[in-house]
Each structure stands twice: as structure tokens, then as C-alpha cells.
N, C-alpha and C positions, 0 to 999 in steps of 0.2 A: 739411295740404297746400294749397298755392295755386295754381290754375292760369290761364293767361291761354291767347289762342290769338294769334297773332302778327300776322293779320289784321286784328285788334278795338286793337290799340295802334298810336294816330297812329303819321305819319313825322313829324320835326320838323326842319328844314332850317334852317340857317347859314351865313351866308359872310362872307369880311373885306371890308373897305367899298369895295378894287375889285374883286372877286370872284375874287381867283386862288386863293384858300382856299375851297372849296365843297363841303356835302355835307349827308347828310339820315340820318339815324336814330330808332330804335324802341327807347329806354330799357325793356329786360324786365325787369329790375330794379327799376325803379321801381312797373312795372305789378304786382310780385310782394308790394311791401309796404316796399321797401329805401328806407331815408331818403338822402337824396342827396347823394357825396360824405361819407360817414359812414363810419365803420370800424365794424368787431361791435361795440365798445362803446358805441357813438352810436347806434345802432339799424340798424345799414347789415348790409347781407351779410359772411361773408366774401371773397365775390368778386363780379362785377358783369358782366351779360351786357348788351350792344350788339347790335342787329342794325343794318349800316350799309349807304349805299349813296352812290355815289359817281358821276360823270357824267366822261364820257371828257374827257381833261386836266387835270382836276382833283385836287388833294388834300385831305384833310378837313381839315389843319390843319399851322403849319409844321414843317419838320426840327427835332426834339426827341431830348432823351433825358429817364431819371425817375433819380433817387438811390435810390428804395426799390421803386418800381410794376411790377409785370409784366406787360408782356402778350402776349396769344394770340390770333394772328389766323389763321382759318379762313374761306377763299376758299371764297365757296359760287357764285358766278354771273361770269363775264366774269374779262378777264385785266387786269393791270396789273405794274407794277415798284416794288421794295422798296427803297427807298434808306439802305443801313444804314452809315454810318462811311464809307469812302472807296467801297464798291461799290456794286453796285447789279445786282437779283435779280427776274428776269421770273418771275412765278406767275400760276396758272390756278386756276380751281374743281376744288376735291379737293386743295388745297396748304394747308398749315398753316405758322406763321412764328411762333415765339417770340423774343421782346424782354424779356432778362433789364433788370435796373439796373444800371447802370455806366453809365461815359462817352459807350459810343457809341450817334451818335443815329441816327434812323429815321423812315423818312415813306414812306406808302402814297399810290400816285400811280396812278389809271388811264389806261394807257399802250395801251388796247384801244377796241375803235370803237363798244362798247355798255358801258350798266352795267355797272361793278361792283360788286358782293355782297361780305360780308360777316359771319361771327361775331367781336364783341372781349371776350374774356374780360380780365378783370383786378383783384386783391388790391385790397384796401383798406388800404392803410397809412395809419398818424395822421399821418405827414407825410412829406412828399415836396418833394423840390427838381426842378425844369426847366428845364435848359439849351437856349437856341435859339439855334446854333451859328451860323447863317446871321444874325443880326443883334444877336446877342454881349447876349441877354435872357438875363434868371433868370425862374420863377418858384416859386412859393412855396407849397406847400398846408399848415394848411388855410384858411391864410388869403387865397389867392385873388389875392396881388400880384404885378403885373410890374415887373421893376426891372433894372438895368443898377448892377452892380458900379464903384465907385469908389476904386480902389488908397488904401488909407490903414493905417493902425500900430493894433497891438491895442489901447494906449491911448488911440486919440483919443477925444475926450468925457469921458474916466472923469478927467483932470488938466487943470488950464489950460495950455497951451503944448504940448501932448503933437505929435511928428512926425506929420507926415504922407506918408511919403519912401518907403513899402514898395510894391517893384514887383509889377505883377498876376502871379499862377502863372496857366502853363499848363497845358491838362486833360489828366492823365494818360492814355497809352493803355489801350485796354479789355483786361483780360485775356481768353485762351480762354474762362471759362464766363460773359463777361459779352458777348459777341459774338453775335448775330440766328442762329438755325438753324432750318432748311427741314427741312421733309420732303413728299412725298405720301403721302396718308393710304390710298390702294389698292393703295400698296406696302409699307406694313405688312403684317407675319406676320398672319393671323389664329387668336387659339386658343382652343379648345374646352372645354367643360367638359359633362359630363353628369352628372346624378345617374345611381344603378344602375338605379332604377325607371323611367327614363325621363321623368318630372312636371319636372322642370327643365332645363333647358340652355340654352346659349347661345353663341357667339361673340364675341372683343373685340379691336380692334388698338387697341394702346396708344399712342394719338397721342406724352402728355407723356413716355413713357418713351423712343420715337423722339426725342423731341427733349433730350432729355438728364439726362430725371428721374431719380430712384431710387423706385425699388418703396417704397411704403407710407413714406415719407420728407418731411418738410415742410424748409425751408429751418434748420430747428433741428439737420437729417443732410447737408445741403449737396443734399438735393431740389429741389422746388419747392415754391409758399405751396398750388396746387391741382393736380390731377389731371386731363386730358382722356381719355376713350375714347368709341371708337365702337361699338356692341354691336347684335349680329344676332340677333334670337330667333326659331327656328324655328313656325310653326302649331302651335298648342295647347300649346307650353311657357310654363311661368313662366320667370323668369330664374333667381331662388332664390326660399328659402322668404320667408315672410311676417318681415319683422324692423326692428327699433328701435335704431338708434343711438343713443348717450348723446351724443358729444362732436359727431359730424361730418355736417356741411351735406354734402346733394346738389342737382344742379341737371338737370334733365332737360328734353332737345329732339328731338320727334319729328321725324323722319329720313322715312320711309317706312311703311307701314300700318298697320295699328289696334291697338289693346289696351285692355285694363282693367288702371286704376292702383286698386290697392283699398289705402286710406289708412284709416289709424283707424277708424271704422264706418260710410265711405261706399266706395263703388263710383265711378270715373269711369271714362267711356269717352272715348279720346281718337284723336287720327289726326294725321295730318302738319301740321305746325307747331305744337303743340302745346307748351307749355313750361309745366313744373311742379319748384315748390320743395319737399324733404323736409328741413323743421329736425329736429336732434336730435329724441325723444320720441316721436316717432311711426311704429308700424307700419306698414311699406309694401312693395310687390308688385306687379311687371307679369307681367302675363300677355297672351300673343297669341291675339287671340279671333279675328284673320281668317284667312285663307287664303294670303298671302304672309308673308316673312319681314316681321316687324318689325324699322326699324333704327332706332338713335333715337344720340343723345349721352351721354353722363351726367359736369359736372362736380364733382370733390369734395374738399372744404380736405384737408389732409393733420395732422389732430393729432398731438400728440408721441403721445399713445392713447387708445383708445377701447374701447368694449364693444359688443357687440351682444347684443340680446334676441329671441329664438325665440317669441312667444307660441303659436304653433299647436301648439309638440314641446317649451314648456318649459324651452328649452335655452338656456345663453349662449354667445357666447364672447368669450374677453378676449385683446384686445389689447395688446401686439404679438407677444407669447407666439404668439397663435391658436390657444388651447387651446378645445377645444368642452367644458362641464359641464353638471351639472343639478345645481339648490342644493338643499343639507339641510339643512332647519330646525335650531338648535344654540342656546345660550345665548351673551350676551355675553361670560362668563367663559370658555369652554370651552378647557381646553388653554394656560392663563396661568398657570394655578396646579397 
């Protein structure tokens, strides 16, 4: 487990060289261990948390879209407007705004008379193109180029004499599930769960699935690449039992009052703003040791499947089945022959 507290990680502030592009962020990701601009197999996360902030009439950076990148933006302080393909979308703290990949572009602008706040969640893909529609750039990850498209014929270069006559396409319009969707997050259902004994429970409204997820689905089911929710745990419950994922990253940000996150053979006590990584492999458990409700985030990659291990009861279960067992020892031949 890795934890940072949100406090203790600079702001680090940028603007374009006449400043109508300005704004200031706290790479958590980075502070968590994630190599920068990396995908999972480069050492990076599967996904990549931002906490940003923004200064009234400003926006962090120009009218864009991504080819492959998602993101998730979670207004935590002041108001501003969403400017996504021809509209344009007033939000306040408590509003969440998903920007799938497609065509259409998007730009966070505060359009309120104090800061604005900020969570940007967002995938790691190996590469990624960026259209900036406002002054007709590409760019290019991972290799970091800005460039302006130049109409020319598939063969130029590859023959001597090859045309050069082919006119530039237009960018297709975005379909339905590639178009920006809102939700407020205190108008989400919230639902419950209890064990029988009472030792666990909790609450969760499902941000990503408001915004147009599928349950337990990665972009491999036409989901999403991560999962957002918000989760309430009552005084003195855990959330669930003590347990170990094989395949799937979580990412958690405390919200409101205190808990102990008990990770492999240590104990942490944490409290609000608090933000901590659970890679595969390791056992882990919140429980609320204060007196208010604990709320905190939790986001998490969506694998095609995964397992989960019980150490305290023993027990697995396997995913996507979601069958709960306990293994009997057996031979490798058993039942082959």
C-alpha cells in the first residue's frame, strides 16, 4: 500500500506565454509511485489521479479531444462551464463530467468568482492522438509532438513523383456514447449492503455507472477502462472483509472522517485527504474507528477478471462467475484420467 496525504504534494502551476491558459495541480499519482505519462506496462498506473485548480476565467489548457484517453472530472470546490462540442455545461462542487474518446472536444473553464476545484481521473493508454479544434493542431502521444496536418496522398515519400492532390477529411461527428455526460453525485441512489452479523456495511452511489458504465465491465464489454464510487461507512463497520485481488488496482481518497486502512502487516490510520494505492497482491480493509460516517472515493480498473482471496475466512472468489469457495488440496492429475 502507498499513501501520500494531499497536503504534503506541491501545487505545480503552468500557463501559455500570454497567460489565457492557466492553472496549478498536485500530480497523486506521481506522489503514489506511477512513472509519468506511462501506461501499466511502462511502469505507470492503470489510471492517473490529478487534483487541480483553476483561478476564475481561466482554463487549464486549450479546447481538445483524445482518440483513446478518458477522463473524469469531479468538481469538488467553486463553479465553472464545460465546453464540450457545440454546448456548453455550468457545474458546481458535487457534479462529476465524463469525456469518453471520440471527436468531441472539451475544455474546463472557470466561469465562477473563486477557485475552482477539481478531481481528474484518467486511463493510461500507449498512445493517443489530440485534436485542438480551435487552431486546427494534432498531438501525438507517446511521443509528446505538436503538429498541423498537411493534405497529401498515401504514397508520398514511399515513390518519386507520387501526388500530392488528396483533400483534408472532416472530423466525423461524435456518436452518443462518445458525447461528455453529467451527473450530480448527491443525486445518485445510494445502496446498502450489510453483512448478517452486523461487522461490515456500507453505502455506495455509483458515480461511473450514473454516467453510463456497465457493472463490473471494462471497455472489452463497451464499459468503461475504470470505475468511480463514492462509499459511506457507518462507525465501527469495516467496509468488507480483509481481501486480495489478483488482477485489479484500487485507488482511494478520503472524503470525510477517519479509519484504519489495515494492508498486509501494517495498520494505517488515515483521515480526510488522505489517498492511498491497493496494487493486486495485497490484503486490504477499511474500517471506521471514528464516530462519523466515513466517506471516502474508491477508484478501480475494470479487468476482463479477477479473483479475490479471503485470508482471515480462507475463502476466494472467482470472478466474473462470483462464485465464493474454499480450496481442497488434490493432485495435478486428479480427474484427467
Amino acid at each position: 500500500m502507498k499513501l501520500v496525504h494531499l497536503d504534503d504534494i506541491a501545487w505545480e502551476e503552468w500557463s501559455s506565454p500570454r497567460g489565457k491558459f492557466h492553472g496549478s495541480g498536485r500530480q497523486v499519482s506521481l506522489a503514489l509511485g506511477a512513472v509519468p505519462d506511462a501506461h501499466l506496462g511502462a511502469g505507470g498506473h492503470p489510471f492517473d489521479l490529478e487534483q487541480g485548480r483553476l483561478r476564475p476565467g481561466k482554463a487549464g489548457c486549450p479546447f481538445h479531444s483524445h482518440s483513446s484517453q478518458w477522463e473524469l472530472f469531479v468538481i469538488t470546490r467553486g463553479e465553472g462551464t464545460v465546453r464540450h462540442g457545440d454546448a456548453r455545461t455550468v457545474v458546481h462542487a458535487g457534479d462529476a463530467v465524463l469525456h469518453p474518446p471520440g471527436p468531441e472536444a472539451h475544455q474546463l473553464i472557470n466561469t465562477g468568482s473563486g477557485d475552482l476545484e477539481y478531481l481528474l481521473l484518467a486511463d493510461n493508454p500507449a498512445v493517443d492522438v489530440c485534436h485542438y479544434p480551435d487552431s486546427a493542431k494534432w498531438g501525438y502521444r507517446p511521443h509528446g509532438g505538436i503538429f498541423r496536418k498537411v493534405p497529401t496522398d498515401y504514397n508520398d515519400g514511399e515513390e518519386d513523383g507520387a501526388p500530392t492532390s488528396a483533400p483534408p477529411r472532416p472530423v466525423p461527428a461524435p456518436a452518443e456514447a462518445q458525447r461528455a455526460r453529467f451527473v450530480t453525485i448527491g443525486s445518485i441512489p445510494e445502496h446498502g449492503r450489510l453483512s448478517p452479523g452486523g461487522k461490515f456495511g456500507s453505502f455506495r452511489r455509483d458515480i461511473s455507472l450514473a454516467l453510463g458504465g456497465i457493472a463490473d465491465t471494462g471497455t472489452w464489454g463497451g464499459g468503461h477502462p475504470f470505475d468511480l464510487q463514492q462509499r459511506r461507512v457507518p462507525a465501527g463497520r469495516a467496509v468488507c472483509p480483509r481481501h486480495a485481488h489478483t488482477v485489479m488496482w484500487e485507488l482511494f481518497i478520503a472524503l470525510a472522517g477517519t479509519a484504519d486502512v489495515r494492508s498486509g502487516d501494517e495498520t494505517h490510520a488515515v483521515r480526510t485527504g488522505h489517498v492511498w494505492l491497493q496494487p493486486p497482491g495485497t490484503a486490504h480493509q477499511i474500517r471506521n474507528t471514528g464516530t462519523e460516517d466515513f466517506v471516502f472515493h474508491v477508484v478501480a480498473d475494470n479487468p476482463r477478471a479477477d479473483s479475490c482471496y479471503y485470508p482471515d475466512s480462507g475463502k476466494w472468489m472467482l470472478d466474473p462467475q462470483g462464485h465464493i469457495f474454499r480450496m481442497v488440496e488434490t493432485t495435478y492429475y486428479d480427474g484427467e484420467e
